[in-house]
Backbone as a printed PyTorch tensor [residue, N CA C, xyz], in Angstrom:
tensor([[[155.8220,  84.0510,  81.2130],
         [154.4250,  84.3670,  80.9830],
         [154.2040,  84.7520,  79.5260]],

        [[153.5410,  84.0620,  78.8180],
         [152.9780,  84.3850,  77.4240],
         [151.8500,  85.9760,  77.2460]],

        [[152.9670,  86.7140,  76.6550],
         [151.3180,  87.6490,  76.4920],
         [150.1320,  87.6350,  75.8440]],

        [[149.2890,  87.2310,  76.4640],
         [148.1790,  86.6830,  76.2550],
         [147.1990,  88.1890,  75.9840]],

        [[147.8680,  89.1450,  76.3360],
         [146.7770,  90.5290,  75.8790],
         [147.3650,  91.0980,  74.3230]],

        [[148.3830,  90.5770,  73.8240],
         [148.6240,  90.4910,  72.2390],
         [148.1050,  89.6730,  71.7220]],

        [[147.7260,  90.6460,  70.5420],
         [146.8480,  89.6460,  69.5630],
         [148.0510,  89.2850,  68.7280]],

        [[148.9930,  89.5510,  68.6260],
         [149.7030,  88.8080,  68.0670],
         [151.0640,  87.3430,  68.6580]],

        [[150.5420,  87.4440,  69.8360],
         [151.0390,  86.8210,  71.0820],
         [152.6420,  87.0920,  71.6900]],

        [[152.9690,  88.0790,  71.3830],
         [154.0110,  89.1420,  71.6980],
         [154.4890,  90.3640,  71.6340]],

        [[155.0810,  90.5150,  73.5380],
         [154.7350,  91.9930,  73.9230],
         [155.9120,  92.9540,  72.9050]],

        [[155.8040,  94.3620,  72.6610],
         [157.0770,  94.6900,  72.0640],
         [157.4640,  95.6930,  73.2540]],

        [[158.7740,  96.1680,  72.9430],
         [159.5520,  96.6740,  73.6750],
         [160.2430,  97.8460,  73.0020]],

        [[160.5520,  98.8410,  73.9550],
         [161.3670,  99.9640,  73.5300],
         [163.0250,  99.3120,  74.3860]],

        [[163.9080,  99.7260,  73.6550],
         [165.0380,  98.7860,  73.8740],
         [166.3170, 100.5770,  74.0000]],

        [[166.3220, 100.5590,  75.1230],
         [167.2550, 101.8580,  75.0150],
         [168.7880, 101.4590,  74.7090]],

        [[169.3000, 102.7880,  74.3880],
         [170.5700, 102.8480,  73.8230],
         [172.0050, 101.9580,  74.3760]],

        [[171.5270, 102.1760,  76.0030],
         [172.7340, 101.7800,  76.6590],
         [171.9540,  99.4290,  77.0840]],

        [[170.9510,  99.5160,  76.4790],
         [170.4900,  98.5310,  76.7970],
         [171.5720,  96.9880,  76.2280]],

        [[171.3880,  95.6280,  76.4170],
         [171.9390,  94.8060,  75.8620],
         [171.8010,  93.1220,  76.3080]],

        [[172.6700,  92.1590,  76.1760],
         [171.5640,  91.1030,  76.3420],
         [171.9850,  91.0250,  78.0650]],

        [[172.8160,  91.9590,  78.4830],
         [173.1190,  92.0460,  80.3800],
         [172.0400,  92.9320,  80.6840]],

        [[171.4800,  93.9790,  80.1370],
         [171.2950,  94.6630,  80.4630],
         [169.5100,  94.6940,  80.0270]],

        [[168.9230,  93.4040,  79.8570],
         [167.4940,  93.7420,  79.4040],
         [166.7440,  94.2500,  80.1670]],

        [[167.3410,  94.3610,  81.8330],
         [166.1840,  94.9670,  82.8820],
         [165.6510,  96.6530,  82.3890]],

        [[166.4190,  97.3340,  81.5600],
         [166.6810,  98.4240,  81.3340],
         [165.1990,  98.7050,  79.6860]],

        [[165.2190,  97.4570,  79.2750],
         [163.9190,  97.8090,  78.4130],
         [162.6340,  97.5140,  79.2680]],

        [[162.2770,  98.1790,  78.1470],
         [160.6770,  98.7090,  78.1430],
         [159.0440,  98.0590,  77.5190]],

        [[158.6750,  97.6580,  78.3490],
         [157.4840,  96.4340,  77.3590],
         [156.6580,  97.2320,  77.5540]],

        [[155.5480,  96.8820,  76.4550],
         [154.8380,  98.0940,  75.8200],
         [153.5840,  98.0910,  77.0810]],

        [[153.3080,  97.0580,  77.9440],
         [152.4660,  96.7770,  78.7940],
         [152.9820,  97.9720,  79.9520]],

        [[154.2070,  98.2160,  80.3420],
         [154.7310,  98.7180,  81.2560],
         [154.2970, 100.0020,  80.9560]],

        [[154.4880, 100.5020,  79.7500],
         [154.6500, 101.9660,  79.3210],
         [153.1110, 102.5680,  79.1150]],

        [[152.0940, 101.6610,  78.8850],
         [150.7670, 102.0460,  79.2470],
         [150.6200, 102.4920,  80.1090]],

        [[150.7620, 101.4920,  81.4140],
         [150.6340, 101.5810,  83.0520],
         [151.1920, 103.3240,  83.6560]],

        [[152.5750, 103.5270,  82.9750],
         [152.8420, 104.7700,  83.2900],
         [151.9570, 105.8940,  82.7190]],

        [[151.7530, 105.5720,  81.0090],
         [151.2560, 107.0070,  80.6510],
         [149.7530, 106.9580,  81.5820]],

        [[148.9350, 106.1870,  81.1990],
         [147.4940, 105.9350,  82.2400],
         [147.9540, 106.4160,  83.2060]],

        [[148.9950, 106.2690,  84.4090],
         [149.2200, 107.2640,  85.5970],
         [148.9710, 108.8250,  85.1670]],

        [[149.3460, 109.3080,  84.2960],
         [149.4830, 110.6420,  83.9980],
         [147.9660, 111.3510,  84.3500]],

        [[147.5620, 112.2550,  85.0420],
         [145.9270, 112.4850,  84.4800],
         [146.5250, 113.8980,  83.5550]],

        [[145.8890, 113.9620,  82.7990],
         [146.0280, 114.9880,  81.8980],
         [144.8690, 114.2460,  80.3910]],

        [[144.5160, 115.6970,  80.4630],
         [143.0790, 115.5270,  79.4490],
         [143.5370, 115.2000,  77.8940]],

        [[145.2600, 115.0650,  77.3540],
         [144.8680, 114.6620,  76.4680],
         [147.1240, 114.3220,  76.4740]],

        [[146.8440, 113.0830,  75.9740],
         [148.3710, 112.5160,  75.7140],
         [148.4130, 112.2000,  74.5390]],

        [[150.1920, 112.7830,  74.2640],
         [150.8460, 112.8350,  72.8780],
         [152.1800, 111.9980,  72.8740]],

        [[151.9830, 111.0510,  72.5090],
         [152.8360, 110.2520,  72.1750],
         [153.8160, 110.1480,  70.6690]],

        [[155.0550, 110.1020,  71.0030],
         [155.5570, 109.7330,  69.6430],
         [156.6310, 109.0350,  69.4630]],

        [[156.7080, 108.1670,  69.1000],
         [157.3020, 106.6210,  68.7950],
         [158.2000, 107.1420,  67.7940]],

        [[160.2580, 107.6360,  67.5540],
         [160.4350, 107.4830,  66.5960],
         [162.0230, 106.9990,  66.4510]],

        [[161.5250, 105.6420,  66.3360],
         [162.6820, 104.4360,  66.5280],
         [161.9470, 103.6550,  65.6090]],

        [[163.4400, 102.6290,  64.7680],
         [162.7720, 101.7200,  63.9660],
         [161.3930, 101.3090,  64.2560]],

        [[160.4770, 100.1480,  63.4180],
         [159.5590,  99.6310,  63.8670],
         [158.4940, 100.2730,  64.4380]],

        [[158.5230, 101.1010,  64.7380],
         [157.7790, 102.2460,  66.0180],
         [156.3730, 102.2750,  65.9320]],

        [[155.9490, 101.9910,  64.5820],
         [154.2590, 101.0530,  64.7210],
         [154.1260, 100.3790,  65.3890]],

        [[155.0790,  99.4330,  65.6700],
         [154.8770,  98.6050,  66.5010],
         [154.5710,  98.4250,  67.9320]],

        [[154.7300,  99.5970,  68.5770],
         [154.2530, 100.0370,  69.9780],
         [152.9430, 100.2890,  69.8460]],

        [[152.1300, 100.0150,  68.5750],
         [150.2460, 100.2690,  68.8410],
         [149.5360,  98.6980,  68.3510]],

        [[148.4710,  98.3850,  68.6360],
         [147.5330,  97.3240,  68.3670],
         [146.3710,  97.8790,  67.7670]],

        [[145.7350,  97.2310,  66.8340],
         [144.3290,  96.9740,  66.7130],
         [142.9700,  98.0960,  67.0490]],

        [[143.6220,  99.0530,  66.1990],
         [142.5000, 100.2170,  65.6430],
         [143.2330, 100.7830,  64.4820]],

        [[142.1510, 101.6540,  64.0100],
         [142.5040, 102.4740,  62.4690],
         [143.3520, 103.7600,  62.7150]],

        [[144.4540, 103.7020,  61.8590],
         [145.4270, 104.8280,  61.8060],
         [144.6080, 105.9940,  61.2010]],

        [[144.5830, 107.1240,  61.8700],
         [144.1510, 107.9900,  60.6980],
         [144.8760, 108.5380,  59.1370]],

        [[146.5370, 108.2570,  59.3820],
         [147.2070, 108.7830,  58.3940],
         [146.5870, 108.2460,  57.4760]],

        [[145.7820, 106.9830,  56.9030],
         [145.7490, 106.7030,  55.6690],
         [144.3750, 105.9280,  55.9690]],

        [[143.2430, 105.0760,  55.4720],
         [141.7650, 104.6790,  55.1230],
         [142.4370, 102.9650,  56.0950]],

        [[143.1990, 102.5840,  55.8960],
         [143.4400, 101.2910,  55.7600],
         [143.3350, 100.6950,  57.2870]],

        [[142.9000,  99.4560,  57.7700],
         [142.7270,  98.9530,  58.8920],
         [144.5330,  98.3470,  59.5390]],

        [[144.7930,  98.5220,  60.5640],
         [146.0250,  98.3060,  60.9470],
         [145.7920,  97.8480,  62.3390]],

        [[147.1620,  96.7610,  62.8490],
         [147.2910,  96.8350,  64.1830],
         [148.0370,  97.8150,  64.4100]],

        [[147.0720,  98.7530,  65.3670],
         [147.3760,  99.9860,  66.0420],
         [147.1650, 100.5340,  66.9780]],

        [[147.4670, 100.1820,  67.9780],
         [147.2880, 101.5270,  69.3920],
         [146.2100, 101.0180,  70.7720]],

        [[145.7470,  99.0500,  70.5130],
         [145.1950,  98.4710,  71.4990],
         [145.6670,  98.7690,  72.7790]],

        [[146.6290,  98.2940,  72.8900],
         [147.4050,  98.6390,  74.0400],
         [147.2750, 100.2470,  75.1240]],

        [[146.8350, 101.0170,  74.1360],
         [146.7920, 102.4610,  74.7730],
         [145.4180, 102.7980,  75.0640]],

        [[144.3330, 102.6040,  74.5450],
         [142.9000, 102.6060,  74.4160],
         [142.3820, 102.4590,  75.2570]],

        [[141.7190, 100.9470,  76.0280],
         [141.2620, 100.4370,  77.1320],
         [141.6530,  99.0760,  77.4730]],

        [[140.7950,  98.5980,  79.0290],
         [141.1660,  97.0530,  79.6520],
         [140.3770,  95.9600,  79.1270]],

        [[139.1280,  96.4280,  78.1290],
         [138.0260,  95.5110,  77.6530],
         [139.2380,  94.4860,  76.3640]],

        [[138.7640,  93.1690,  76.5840],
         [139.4060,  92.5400,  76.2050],
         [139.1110,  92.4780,  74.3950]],

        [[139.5880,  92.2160,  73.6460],
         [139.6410,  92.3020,  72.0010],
         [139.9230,  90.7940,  71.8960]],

        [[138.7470,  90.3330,  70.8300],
         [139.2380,  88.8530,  70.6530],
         [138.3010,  88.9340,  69.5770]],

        [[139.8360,  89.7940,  68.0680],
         [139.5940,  89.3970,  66.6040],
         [138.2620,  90.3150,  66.0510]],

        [[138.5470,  91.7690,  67.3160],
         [137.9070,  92.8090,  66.8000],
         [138.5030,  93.9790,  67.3850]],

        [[138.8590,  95.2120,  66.2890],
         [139.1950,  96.4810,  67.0970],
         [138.5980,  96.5520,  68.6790]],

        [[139.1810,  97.2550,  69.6340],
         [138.6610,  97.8120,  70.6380],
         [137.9950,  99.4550,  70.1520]],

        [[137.1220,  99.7050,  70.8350],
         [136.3650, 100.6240,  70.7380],
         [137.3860, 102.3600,  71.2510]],

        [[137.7580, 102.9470,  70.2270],
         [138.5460, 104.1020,  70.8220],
         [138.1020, 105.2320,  71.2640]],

        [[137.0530, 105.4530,  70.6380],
         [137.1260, 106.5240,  70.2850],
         [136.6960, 107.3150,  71.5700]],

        [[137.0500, 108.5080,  71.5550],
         [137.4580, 109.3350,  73.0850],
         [138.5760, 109.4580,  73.7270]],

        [[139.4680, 108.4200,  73.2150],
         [140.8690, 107.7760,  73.8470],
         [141.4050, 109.7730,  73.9300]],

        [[142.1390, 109.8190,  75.1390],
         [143.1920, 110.6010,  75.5450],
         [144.1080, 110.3310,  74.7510]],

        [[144.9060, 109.6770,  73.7680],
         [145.7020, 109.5220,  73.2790],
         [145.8920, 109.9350,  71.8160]],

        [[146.7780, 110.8510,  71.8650],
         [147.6140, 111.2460,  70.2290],
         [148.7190, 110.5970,  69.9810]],

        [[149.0570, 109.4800,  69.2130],
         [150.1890, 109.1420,  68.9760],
         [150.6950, 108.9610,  67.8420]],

        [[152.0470, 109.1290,  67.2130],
         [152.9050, 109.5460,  65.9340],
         [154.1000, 108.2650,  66.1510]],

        [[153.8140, 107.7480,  64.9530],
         [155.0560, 106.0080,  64.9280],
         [155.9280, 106.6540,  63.5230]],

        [[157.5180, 107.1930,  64.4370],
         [157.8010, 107.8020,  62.7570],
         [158.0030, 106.6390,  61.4850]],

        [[157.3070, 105.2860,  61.7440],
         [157.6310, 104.2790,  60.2290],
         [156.6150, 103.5360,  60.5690]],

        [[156.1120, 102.2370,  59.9370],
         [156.1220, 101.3160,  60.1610],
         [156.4670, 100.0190,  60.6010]],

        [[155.9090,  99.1810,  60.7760],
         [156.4670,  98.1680,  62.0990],
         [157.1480,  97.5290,  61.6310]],

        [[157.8260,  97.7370,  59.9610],
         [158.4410,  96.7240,  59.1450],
         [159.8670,  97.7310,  58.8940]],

        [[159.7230,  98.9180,  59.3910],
         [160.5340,  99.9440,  58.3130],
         [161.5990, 100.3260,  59.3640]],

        [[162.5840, 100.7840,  58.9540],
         [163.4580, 101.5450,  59.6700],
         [163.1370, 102.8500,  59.8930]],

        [[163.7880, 103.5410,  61.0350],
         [163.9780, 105.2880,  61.4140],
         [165.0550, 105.6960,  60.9090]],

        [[165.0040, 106.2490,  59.6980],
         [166.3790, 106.8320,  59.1730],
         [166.9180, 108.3130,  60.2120]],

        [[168.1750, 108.3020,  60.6590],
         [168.9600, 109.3450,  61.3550],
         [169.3510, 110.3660,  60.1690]],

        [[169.4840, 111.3540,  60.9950],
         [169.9290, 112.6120,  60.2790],
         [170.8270, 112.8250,  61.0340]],

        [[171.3170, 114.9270,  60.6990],
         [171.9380, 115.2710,  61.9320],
         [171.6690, 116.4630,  62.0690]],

        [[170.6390, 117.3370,  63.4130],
         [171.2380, 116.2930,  64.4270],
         [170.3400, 114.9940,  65.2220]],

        [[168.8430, 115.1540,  64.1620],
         [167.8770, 114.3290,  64.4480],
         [167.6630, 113.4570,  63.1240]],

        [[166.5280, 112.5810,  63.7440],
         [166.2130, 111.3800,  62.3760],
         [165.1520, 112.0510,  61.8570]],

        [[164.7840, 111.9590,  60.6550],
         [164.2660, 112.5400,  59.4670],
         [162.9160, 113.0440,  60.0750]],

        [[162.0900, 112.1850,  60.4790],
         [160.6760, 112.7670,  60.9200],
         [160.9350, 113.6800,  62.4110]],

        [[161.7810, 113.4370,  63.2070],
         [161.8280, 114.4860,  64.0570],
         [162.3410, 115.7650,  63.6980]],

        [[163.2500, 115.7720,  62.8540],
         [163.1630, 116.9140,  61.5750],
         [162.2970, 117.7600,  61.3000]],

        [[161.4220, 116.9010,  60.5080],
         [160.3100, 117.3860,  59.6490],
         [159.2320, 118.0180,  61.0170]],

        [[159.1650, 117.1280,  62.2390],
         [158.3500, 117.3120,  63.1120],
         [158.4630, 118.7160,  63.8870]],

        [[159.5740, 118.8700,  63.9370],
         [160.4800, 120.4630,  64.5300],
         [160.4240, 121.2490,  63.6690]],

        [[160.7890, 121.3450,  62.3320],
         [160.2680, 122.2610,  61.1090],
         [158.7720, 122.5390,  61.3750]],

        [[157.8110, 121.8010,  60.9870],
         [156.5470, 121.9860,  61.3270],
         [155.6910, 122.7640,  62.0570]],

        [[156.8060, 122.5670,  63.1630],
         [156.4450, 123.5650,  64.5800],
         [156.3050, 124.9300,  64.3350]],

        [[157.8900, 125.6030,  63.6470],
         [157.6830, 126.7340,  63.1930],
         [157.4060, 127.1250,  61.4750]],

        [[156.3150, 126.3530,  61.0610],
         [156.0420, 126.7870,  59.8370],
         [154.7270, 127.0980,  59.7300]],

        [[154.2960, 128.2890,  59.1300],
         [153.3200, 128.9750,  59.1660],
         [152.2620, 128.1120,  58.4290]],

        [[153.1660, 127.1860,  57.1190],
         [152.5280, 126.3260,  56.1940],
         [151.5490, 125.1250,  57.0470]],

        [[152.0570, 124.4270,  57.9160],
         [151.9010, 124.0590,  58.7850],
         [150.3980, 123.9130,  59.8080]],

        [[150.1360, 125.5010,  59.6040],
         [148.7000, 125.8080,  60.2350],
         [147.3740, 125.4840,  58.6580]],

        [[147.1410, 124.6080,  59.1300],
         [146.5000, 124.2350,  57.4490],
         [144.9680, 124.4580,  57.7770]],

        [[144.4220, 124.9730,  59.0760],
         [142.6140, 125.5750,  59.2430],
         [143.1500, 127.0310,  59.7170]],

        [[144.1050, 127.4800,  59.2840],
         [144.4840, 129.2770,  59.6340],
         [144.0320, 129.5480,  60.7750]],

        [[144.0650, 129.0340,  61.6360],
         [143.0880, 129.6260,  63.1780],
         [144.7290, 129.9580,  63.9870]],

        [[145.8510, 130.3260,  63.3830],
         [146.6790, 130.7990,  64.2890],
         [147.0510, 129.9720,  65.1030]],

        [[147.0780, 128.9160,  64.9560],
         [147.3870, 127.8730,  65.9750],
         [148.0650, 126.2710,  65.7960]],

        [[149.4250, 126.0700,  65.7750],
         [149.2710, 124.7740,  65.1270],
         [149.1660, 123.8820,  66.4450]],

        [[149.1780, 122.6360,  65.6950],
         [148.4570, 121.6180,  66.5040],
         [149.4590, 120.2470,  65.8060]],

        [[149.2710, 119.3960,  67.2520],
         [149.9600, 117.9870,  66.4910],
         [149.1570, 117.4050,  65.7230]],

        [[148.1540, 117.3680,  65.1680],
         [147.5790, 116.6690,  64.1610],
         [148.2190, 117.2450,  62.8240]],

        [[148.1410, 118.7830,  62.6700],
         [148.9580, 119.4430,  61.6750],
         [150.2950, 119.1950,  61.4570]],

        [[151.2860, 119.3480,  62.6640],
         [152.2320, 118.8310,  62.1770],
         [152.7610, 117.5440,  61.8530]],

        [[151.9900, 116.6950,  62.2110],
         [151.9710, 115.1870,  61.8340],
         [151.9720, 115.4520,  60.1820]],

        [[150.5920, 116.1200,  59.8890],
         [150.4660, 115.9760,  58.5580],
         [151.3730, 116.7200,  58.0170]],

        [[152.0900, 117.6420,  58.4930],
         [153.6100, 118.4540,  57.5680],
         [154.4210, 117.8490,  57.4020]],

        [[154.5800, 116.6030,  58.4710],
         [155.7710, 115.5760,  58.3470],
         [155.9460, 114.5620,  57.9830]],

        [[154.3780, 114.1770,  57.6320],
         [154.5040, 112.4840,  56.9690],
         [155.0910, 112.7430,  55.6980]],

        [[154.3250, 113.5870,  55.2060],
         [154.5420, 113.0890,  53.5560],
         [156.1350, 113.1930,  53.0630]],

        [[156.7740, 114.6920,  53.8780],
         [158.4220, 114.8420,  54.1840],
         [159.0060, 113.9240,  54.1690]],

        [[158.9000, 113.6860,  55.5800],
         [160.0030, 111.8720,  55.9920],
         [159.3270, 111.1140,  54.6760]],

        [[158.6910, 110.6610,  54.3960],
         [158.6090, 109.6380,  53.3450],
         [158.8430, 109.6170,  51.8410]],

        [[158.8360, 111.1120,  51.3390],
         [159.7250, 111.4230,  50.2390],
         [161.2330, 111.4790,  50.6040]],

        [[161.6520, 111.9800,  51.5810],
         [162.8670, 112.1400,  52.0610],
         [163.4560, 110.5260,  51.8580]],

        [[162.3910, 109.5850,  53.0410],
         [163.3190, 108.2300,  52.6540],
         [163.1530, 107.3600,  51.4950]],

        [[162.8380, 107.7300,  50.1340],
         [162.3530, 107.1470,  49.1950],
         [161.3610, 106.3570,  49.5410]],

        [[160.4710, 106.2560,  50.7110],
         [158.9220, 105.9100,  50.8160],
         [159.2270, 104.6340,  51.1390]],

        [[160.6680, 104.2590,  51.9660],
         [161.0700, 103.1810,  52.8310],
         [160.9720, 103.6590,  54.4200]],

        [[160.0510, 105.0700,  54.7350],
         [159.6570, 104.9040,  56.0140],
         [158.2600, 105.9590,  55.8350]],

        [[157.1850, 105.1570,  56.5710],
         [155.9450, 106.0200,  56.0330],
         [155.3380, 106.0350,  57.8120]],

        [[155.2200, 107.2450,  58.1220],
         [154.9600, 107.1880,  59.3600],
         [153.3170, 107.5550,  59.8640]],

        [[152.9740, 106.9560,  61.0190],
         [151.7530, 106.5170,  60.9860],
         [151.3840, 107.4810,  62.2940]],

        [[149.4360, 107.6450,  62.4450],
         [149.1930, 108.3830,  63.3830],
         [147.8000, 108.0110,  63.9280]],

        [[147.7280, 107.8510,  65.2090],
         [146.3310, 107.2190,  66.0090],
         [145.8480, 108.5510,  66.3850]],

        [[144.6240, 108.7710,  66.3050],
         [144.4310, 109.8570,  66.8940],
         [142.8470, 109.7920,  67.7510]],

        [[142.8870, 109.2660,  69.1970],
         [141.4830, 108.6940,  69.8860],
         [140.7730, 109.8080,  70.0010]],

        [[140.7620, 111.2920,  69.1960],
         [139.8440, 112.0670,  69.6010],
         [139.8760, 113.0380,  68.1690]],

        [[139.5050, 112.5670,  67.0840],
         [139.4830, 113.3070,  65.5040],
         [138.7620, 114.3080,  66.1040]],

        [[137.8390, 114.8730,  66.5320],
         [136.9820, 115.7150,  66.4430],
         [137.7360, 117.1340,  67.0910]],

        [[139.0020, 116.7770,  67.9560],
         [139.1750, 117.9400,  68.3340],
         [140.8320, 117.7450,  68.5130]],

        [[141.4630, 119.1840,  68.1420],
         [142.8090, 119.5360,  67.6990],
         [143.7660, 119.4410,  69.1340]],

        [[144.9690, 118.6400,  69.4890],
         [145.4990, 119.0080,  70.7040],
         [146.5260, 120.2190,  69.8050]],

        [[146.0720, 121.2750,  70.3400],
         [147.1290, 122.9350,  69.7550],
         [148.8500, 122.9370,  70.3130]],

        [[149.3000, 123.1350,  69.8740],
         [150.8260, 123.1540,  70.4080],
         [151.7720, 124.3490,  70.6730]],

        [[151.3520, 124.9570,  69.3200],
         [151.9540, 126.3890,  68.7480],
         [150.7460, 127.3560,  69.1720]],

        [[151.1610, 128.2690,  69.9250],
         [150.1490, 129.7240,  69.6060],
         [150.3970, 131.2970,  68.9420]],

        [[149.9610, 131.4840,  68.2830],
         [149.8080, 133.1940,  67.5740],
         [150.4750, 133.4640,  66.7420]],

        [[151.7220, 134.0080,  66.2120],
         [152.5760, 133.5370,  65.0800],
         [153.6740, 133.0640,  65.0170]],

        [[153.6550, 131.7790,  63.9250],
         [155.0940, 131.0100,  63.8800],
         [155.6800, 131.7700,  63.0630]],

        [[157.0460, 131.3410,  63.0840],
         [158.6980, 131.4680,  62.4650],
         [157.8010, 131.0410,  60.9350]],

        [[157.7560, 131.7640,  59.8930],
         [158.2400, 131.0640,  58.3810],
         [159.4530, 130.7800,  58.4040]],

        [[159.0500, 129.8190,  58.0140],
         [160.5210, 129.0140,  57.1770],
         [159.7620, 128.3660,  55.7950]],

        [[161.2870, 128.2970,  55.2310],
         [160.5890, 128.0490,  53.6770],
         [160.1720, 126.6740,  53.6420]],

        [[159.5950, 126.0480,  53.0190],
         [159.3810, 124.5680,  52.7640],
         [159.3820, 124.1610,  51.3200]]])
């Protein structure tokens, strides 16, 4: 079956560790992994993609990390069909964080890869809370960690962020974080 709901006319896949060419029943097509999170009811989902390529698990809307139009995050949005125009997001339940681009590698660390790093630092950094309301939030730490991971990898992984509901913060952290230095 051709995927015919890519606009680029192929589905992508999360490909786990123990996976291989015996073992493809074991990945993950990005069609499948909708179907599950959509099971979830919960008023607001956070997704984060951070494996090579990992843009690549979104379609066809605007990233907020940066002004620029991208295929991004169709797939997660809605069932109305797109033919050679964004789908309409906005409201989307969905927060999602791609630690690179769909061209770039996930550089490893230890004992995590660079943006899950930066993403766990974030958590407890006071710097972190950037509207002082005592509260961080994944939009904040997104923004503590892009610019990190991407100086970190000499700006050979720049990680990207959909966010179907700008107007309002999903909070993560409450009352006071850990300083740590940055």
């Amino acid at each position: 079956l051709a995927p015919y709901d890519e606009s680029d006319n192929d589905d992508e896949y999360i490909v786990p560790y123990d996976s291989g060419p015996e073992r493809q029943k074991t990945d993950i097509r990005d069609d499948e992994l909708k179907e599950w999170f959509d099971a979830i009811n919960a008023k607001n989902k956070l997704l984060i993609f951070d494996s090579c390529m990992a843009e690549g698990m979104y379609k066809t809307a605007s990233a907020v990390s940066d002004s620029s139009e991208t295929e991004f995050m169709s797939d997660f949005t809605d069932n109305q069909p797109s033919i050679g125009s964004p789908k309409d997001v906005s409201g989307s339940p969905y927060l999602a964080m791609a630690a690179c681009r769909d061209y770039q590698y996930s550089y490893t660390g230890n004992p995590n890869s660079i943006f899950t790093a930066y993403l766990l630092q974030g958590f407890n950094s006071i710097s972190s809370d950037t509207d002082n309301d005592n509260l961080i939030s994944a939009e904040e730490v997104f923004n503590y960690a892009s610019p990190r991971t991407s100086q970190a990898a000499g700006n050979n992984m720049n990680p990207r962020m959909y966010d179907g509901n700008p107007g309002k913060e999903i909070e993560l952290v409450g009352n006071e974080p850990t300083t740590i230095p940055t």
